[in-house]
NULO-918300 format. One record per residue (C-alpha): residue in one letter; x, y, z. Coordinates in steps of 0.2 Angstrom, whole numbers, always signed. Each point is the difference from the previous one (the first is absolute). Example, Ala and Ser with C-alpha at 12.3 -4.5 7.8 and 13.67 -1.06 7.14 Angstrom:
+--------+-------+-------+-------+
! residu !     u !     v !     w !
+--------+-------+-------+-------+
!      A !   +62 !   -22 !   +39 !
!      S !    +6 !   +17 !    -3 !
+--------+-------+-------+-------+
END
This chain:
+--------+-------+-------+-------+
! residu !     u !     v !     w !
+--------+-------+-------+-------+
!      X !  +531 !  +334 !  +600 !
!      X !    -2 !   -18 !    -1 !
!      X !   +10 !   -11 !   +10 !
!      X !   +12 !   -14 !    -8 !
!      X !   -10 !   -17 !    +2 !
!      X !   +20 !    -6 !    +4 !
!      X !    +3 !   +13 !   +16 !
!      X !   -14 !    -8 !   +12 !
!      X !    -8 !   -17 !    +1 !
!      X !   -20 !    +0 !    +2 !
!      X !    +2 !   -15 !   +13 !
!      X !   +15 !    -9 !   +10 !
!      X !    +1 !   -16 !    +5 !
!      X !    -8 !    -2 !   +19 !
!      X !    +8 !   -12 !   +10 !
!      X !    -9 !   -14 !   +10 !
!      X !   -16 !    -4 !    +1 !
!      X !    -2 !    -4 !   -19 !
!      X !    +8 !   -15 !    +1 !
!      X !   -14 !   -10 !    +7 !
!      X !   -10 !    +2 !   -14 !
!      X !   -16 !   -14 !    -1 !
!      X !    +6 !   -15 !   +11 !
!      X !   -18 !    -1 !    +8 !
!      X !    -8 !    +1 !   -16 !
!      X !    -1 !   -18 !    -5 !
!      X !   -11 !    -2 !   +18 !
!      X !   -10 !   +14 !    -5 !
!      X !    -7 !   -10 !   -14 !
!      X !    -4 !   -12 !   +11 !
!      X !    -9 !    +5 !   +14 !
!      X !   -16 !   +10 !    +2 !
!      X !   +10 !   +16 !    +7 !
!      X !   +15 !    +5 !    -6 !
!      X !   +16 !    -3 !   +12 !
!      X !    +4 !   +17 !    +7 !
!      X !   +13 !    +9 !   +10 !
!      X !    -6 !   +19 !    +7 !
!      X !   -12 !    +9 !   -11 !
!      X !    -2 !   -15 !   -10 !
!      X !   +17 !    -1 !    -7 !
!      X !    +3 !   -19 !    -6 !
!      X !   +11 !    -7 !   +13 !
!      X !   +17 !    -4 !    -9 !
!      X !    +8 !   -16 !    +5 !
!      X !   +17 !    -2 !   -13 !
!      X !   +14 !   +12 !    -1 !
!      X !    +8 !    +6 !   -15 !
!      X !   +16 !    -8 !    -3 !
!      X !   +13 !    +9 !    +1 !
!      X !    +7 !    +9 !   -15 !
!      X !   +14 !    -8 !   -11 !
!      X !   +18 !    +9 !    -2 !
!      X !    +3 !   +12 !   -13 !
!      X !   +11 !   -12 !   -11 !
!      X !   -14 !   -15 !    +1 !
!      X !   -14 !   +14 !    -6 !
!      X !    -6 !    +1 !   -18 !
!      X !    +7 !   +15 !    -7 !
!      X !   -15 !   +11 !   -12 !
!      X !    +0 !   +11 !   -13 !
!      X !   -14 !   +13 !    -1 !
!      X !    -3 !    +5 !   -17 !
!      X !    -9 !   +17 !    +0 !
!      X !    +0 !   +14 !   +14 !
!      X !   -15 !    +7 !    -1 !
!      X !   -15 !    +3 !   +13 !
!      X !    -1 !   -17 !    +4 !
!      X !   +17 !    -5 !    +3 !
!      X !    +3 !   +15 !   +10 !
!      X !   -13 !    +1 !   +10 !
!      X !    -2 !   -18 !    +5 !
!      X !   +13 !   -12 !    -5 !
!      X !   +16 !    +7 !    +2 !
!      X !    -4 !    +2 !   +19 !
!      X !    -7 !   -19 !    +0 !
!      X !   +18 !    -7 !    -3 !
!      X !    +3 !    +9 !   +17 !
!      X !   -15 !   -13 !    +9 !
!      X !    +4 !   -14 !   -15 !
!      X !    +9 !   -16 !   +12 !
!      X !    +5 !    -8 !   -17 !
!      X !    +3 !   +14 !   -12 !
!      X !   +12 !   +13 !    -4 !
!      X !    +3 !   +15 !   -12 !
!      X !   +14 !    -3 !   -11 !
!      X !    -3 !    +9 !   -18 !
!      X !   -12 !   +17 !    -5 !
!      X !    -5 !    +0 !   -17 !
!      X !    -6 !   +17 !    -7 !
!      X !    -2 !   +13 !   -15 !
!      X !    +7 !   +12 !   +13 !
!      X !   +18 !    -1 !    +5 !
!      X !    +0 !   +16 !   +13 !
!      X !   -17 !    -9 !    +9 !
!      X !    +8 !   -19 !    +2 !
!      X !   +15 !    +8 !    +6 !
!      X !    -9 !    +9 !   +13 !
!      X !   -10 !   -18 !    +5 !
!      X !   +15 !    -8 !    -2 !
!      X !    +7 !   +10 !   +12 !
!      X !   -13 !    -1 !   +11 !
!      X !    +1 !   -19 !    +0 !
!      X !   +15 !    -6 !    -1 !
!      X !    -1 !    -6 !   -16 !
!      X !   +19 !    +4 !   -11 !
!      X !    +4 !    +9 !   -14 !
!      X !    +2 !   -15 !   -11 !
!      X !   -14 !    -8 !    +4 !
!      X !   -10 !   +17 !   -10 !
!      X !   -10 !    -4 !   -15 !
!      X !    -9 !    +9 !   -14 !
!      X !   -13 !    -8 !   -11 !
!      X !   +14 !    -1 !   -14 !
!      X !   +14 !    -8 !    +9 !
!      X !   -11 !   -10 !   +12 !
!      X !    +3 !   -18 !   -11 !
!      X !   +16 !    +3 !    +9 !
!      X !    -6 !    -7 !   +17 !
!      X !    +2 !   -16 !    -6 !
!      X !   +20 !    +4 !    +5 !
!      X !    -6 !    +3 !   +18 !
!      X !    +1 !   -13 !   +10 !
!      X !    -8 !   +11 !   +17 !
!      X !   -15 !    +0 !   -12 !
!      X !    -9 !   -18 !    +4 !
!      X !   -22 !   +10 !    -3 !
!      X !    -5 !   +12 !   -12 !
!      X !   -13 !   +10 !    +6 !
!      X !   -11 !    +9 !   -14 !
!      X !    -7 !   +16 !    +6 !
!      X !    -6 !    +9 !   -17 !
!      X !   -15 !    -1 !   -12 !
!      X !   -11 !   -14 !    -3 !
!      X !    +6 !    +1 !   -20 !
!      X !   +19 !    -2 !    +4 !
!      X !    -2 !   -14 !   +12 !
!      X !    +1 !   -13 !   -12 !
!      X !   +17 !    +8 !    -8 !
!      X !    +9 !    +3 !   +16 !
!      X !    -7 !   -18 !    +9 !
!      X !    +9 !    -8 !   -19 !
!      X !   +15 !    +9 !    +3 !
!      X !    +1 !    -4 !   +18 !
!      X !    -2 !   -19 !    -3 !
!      X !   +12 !    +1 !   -16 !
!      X !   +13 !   +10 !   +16 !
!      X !    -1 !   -17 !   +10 !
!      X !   -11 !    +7 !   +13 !
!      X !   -18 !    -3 !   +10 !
!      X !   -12 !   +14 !    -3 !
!      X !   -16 !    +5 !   +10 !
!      X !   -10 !   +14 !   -10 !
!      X !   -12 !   +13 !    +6 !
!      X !   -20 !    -1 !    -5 !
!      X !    -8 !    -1 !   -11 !
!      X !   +11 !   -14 !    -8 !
!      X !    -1 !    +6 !   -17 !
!      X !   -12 !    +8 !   -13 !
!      X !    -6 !   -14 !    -8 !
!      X !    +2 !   -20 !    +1 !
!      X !   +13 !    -2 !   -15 !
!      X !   +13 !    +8 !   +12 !
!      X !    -4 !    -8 !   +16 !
!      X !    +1 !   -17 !   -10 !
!      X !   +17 !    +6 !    -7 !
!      X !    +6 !    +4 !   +18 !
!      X !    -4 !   -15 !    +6 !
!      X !    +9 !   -10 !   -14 !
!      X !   +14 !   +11 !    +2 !
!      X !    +1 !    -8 !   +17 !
!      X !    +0 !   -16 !    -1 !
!      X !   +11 !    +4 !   -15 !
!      X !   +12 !    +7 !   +10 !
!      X !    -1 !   -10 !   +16 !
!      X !    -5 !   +11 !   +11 !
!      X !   -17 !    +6 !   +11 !
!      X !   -12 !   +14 !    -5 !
!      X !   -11 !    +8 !   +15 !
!      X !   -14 !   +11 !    -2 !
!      X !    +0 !   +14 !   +14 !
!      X !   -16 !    -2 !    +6 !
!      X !    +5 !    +7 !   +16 !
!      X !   -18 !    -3 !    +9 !
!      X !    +3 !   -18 !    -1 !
!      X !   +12 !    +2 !   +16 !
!      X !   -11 !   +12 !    +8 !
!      X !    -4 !    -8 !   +17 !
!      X !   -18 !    +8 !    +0 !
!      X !    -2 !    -7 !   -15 !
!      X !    +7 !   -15 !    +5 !
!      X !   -10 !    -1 !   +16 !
!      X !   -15 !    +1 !   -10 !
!      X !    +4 !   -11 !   -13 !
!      X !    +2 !   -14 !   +15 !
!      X !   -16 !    +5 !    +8 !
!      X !    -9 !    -2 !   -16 !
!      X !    +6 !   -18 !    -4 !
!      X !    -3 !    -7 !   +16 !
!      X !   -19 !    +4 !    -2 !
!      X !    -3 !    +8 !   +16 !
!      X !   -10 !   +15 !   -10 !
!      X !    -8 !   -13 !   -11 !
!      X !    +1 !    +0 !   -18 !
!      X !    +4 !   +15 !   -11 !
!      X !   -14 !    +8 !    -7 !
!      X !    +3 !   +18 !    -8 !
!      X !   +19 !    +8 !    -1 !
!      X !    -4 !   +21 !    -5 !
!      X !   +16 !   +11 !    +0 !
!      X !    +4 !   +17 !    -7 !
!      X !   +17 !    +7 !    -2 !
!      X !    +1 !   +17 !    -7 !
!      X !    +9 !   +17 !    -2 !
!      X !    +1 !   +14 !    -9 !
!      X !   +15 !    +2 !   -11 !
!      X !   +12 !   +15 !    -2 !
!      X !    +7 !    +3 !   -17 !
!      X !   +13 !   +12 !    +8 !
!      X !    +7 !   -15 !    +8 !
!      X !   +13 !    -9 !   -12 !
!      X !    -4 !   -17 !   +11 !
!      X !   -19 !    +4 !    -7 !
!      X !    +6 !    +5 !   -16 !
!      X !    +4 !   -18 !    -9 !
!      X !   -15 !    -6 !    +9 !
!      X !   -12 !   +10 !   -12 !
!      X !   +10 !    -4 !   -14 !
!      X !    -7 !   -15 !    -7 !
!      X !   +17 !    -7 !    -8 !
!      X !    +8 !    +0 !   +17 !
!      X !   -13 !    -5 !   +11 !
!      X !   -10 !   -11 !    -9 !
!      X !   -17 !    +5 !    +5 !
!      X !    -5 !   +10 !   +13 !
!      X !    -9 !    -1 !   +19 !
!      X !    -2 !   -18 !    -1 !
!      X !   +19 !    -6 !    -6 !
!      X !    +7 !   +13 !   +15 !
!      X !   -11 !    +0 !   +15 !
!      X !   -16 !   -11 !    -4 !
!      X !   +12 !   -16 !    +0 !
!      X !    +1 !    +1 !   +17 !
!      X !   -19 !    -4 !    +2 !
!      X !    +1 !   -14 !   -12 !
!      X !   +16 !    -8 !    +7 !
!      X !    -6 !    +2 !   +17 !
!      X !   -17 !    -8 !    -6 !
!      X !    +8 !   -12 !    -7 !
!      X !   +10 !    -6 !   +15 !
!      X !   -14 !    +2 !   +11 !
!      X !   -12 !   -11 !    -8 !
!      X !   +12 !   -13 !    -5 !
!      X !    -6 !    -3 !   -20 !
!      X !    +1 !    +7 !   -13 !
!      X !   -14 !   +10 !    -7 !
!      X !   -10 !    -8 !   -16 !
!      X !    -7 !   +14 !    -8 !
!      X !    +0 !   +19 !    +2 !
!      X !   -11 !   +15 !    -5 !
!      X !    +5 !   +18 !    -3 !
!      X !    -3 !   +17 !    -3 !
!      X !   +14 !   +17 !    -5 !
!      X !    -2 !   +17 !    +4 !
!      X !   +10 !   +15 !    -4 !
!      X !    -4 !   +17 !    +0 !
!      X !    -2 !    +5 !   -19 !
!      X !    +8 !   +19 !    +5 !
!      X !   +15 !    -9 !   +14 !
!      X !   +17 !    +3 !   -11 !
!      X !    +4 !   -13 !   +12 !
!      X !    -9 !   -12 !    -9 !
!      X !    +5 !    +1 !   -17 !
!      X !    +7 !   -16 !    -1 !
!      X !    -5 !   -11 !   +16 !
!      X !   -15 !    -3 !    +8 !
!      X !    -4 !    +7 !   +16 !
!      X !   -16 !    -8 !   +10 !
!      X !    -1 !   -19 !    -2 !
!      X !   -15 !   -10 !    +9 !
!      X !    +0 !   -16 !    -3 !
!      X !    -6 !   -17 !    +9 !
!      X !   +10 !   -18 !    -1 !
!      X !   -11 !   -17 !    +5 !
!      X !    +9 !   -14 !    +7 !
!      X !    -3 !   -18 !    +0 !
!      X !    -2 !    -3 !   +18 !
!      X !   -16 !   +15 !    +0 !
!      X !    +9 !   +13 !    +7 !
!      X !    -2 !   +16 !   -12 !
!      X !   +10 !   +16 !    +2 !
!      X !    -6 !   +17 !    -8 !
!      X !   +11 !   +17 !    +4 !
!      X !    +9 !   +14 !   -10 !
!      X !   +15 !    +8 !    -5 !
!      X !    +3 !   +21 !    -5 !
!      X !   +13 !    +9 !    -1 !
!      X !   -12 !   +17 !    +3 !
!      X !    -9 !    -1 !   +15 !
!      X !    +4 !    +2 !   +17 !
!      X !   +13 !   -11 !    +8 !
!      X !    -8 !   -17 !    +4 !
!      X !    +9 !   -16 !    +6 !
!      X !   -14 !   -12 !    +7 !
!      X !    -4 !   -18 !    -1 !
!      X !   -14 !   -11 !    +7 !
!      X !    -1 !   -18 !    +2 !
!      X !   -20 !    -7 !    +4 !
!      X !    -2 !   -16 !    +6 !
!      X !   -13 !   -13 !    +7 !
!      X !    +5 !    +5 !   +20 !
!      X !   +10 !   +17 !    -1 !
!      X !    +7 !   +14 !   -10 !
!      X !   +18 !    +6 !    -3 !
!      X !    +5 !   +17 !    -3 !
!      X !   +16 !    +7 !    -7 !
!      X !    +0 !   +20 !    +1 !
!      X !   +13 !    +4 !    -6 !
!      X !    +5 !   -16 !    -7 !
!      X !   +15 !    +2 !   -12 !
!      X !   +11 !   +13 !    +8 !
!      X !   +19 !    +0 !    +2 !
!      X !    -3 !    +4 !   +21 !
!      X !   -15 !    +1 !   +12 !
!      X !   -10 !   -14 !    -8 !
!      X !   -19 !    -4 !   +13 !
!      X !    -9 !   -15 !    +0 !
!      X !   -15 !    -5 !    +5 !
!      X !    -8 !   -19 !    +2 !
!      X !   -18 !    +1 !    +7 !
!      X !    -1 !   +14 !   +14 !
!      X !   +18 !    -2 !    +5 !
!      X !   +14 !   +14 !    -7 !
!      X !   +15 !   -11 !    -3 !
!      X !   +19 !    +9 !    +6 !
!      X !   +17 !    -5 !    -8 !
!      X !   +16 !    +4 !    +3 !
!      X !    +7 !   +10 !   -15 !
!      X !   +10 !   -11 !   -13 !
!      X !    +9 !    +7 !   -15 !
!      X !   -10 !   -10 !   -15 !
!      X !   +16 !    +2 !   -13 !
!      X !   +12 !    -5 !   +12 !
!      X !   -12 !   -17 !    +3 !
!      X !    -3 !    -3 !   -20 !
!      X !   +18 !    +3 !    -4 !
!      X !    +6 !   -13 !   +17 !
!      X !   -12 !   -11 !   -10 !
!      X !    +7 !    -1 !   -13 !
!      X !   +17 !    -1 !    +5 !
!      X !    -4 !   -14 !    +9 !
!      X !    -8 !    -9 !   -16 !
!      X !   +17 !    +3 !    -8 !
!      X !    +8 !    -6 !   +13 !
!      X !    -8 !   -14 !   +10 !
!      X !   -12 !    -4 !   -16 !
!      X !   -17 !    +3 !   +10 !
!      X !   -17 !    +4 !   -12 !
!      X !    +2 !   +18 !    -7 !
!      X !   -17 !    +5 !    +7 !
!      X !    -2 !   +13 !   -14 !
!      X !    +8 !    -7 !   -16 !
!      X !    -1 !    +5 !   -16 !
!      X !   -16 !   -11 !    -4 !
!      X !    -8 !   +10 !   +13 !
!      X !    +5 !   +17 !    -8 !
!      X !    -8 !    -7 !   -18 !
!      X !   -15 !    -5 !    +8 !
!      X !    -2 !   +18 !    +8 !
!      X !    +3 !    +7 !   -17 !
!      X !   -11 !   -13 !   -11 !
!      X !   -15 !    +5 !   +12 !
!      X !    +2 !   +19 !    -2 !
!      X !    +1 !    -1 !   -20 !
!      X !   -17 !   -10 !    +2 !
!      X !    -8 !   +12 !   +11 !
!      X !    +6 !   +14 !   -13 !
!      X !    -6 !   -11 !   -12 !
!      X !   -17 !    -2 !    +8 !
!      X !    -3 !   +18 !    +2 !
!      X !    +6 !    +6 !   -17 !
!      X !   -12 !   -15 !    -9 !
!      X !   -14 !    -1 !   +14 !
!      X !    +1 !   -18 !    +0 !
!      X !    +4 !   -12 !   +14 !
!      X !   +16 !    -6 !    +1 !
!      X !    +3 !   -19 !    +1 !
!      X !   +16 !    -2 !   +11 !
!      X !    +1 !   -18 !    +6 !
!      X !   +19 !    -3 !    -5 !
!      X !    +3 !   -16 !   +13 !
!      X !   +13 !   +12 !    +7 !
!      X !    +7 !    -6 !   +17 !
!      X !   +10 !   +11 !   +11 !
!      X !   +17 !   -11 !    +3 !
!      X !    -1 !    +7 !   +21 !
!      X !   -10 !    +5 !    +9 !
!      X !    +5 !   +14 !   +11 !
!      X !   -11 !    -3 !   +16 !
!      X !   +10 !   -17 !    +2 !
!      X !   +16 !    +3 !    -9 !
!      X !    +5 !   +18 !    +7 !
!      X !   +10 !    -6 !   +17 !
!      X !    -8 !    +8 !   +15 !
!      X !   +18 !    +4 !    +3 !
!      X !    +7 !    +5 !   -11 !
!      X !   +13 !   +13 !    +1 !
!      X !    -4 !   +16 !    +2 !
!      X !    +1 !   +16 !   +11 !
+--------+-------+-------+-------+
END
């Protein structure tokens, strides 16, 4: 018998020790050895502050109960210092009701995809947080905005660049932030590797290689909508092969200026009626560096990226994960004390609504994600190289505008 995702959490928050995060790592970017603690832990030197009371927390609205939100971000709220679960939206009323149970959230603060234009009535609700199919973020995000409230949407940001300019207009139409969850950003491995690679003790960047893949399962309904083109958008690359760009992306520090590409899907793969299923493409950049890797959503699970530089090579294996992320810089295994990446996007972003910092991940970050990806479809479907030097700037960096400290457990 399958168990109810809503009886049992996958992971609890685990106190202490996550809170020190990547204090060290703005000197590990400096010196010739990283800063180190036992085993070669980064030695934190900032506490988290503490959390904020209940009534000063921003209350959110998770719109969609599926794998996602169950397995990983209702439990989030439980390590988030800045957030709270006020409102479940969802096509089943017997499943919120259990969540809501769960987590405290009230009867009234229950929503179904009809009614949910009703939260605009809510004032516990201040963050809309869209957890469906790429296709519907751009309707939800609209109604959220037109409701009064702040959204931060799930990845991909949306299916095409029409809707992600829409939800950014919406927005500023509306007065309020739009944040892309790009969770990895407030990753302290990530971060720690961000930092080393800017202060140039590895050198320069020479070749970026990832690949991200796994094999889908169309008994799973959270697998279902992800091989149907409608919902999804596209395939591998749109669900699991953003994390390699995006992570290239911020590792490198530019923008890549052209890109090459070839598709695969298996001719006989009912999976791959409509989306594609092995993407190999490469990206150049301005600066020299050049990044090649792949995406699939039919081979064996993979989740690996490698930074080579002029003095040293970095190692991610695995790279993306919820939990139990490695890293490795040179012949040293870097260890971390465990964070809970969506409770750090989502204390972001409350403190961009809040105390008006950069939103590390905004909604220009999002359509620049999703203008790439087109063009490495593109690139693959036509066999021609993709120009893609769009003077895009990222409005902050996140290895110098994530606080080392800040809060969470």
């Amino acid at each position: 018998m399958q168990r109810d995702p809503t009886s049992i959490s996958r992971r609890r928050f685990v106190a202490g020790g996550g809170a020190a995060l990547v204090a060290g790592a703005a000197a590990a970017a400096q010196a010739q050895s990283l800063p180190s603690g036992p085993a070669g832990r980064p030695d934190p030197s900032l506490d988290s502050p503490p959390p904020l009371p209940l009534d000063r927390q921003l209350g959110f609205a998770v719109v969609g109960l599926g794998k996602l939100a169950l397995g990983e971000i209702m439990d989030a709220f439980t390590a988030a210092r800045r957030a709270k679960v006020t409102a479940l939206v969802s096509g089943n009323r017997d499943k919120a009701l259990r969540v809501a149970a769960r987590y405290g959230v009230p009867e009234s603060g229950i929503y179904d995809y009809a009614n949910f234009d009703r939260i605009a009535d809510n004032p516990a609700v201040d963050v809309v947080y869209i957890v469906l199919p790429n296709a519907l973020h751009r309707g939800f995000t609209e109604r959220a905005f037109r409701a009064g409230k702040h959204v931060l949407c799930e990845k991909p940001m949306a299916t095409n660049v029409a809707d992600c300019e829409a939800m950014i207009a919406a927005g500023h139409a509306a007065n309020r932030k739009l944040m892309i969850a790009y969770r990895s950003q407030f990753e302290p491995h990530n971060l720690l590797a961000m930092r080393t690679l800017r202060g140039g003790d590895l050198g320069a960047v020479r070749v970026v290689s990832a690949d991200i893949g796994r094999a889908t399962d169309p008994r799973d309904p959270a697998d279902q909508w992800r091989l149907n083109r409608a919902l999804a958008g596209s395939g591998s690359l749109f669900d699991i092969g953003i994390y390699g760009l995006n992570a290239t992306r911020f590792l490198v520090n530019e923008e890549p200026v052209e890109v090459r590409a070839q598709l695969y899907a298996p001719p006989n793969d009912p999976r791959f009626r409509e989306v594609e299923d092995v993407v190999v493409w490469t990206m150049r950049f301005p600066g020299g560096a050049h990044f090649h890797g792949s995406t699939c959503y039919s081979y064996s699970f993979t989740n690996s990226i490698q930074v080579t530089c002029d003095r040293g090579v970095m190692v991610f294996d695995p790279s993306m994960e919820y939990h139990a992320h490695r890293l490795r810089i040179r012949d040293r295994t870097i260890e971390m004390s465990p964070i809970d990446q969506f409770a750090r996007e989502m204390d972001h972003f409350c403190m961009a609504i809040t105390d008006n910092i950069p939103i590390v991940a905004d909604g220009a970050e999002g359509m620049q994600d999703v203008r790439l990806m087109l063009a490495i479809l593109e690139a693959g479907r036509t066999g021609r190289t993709i120009a893609t030097d769009w003077t895009y700037g990222r409005a902050a960096d996140p290895a110098s505008s994530v606080p080392d400290n800040l809060g969470v457990a």
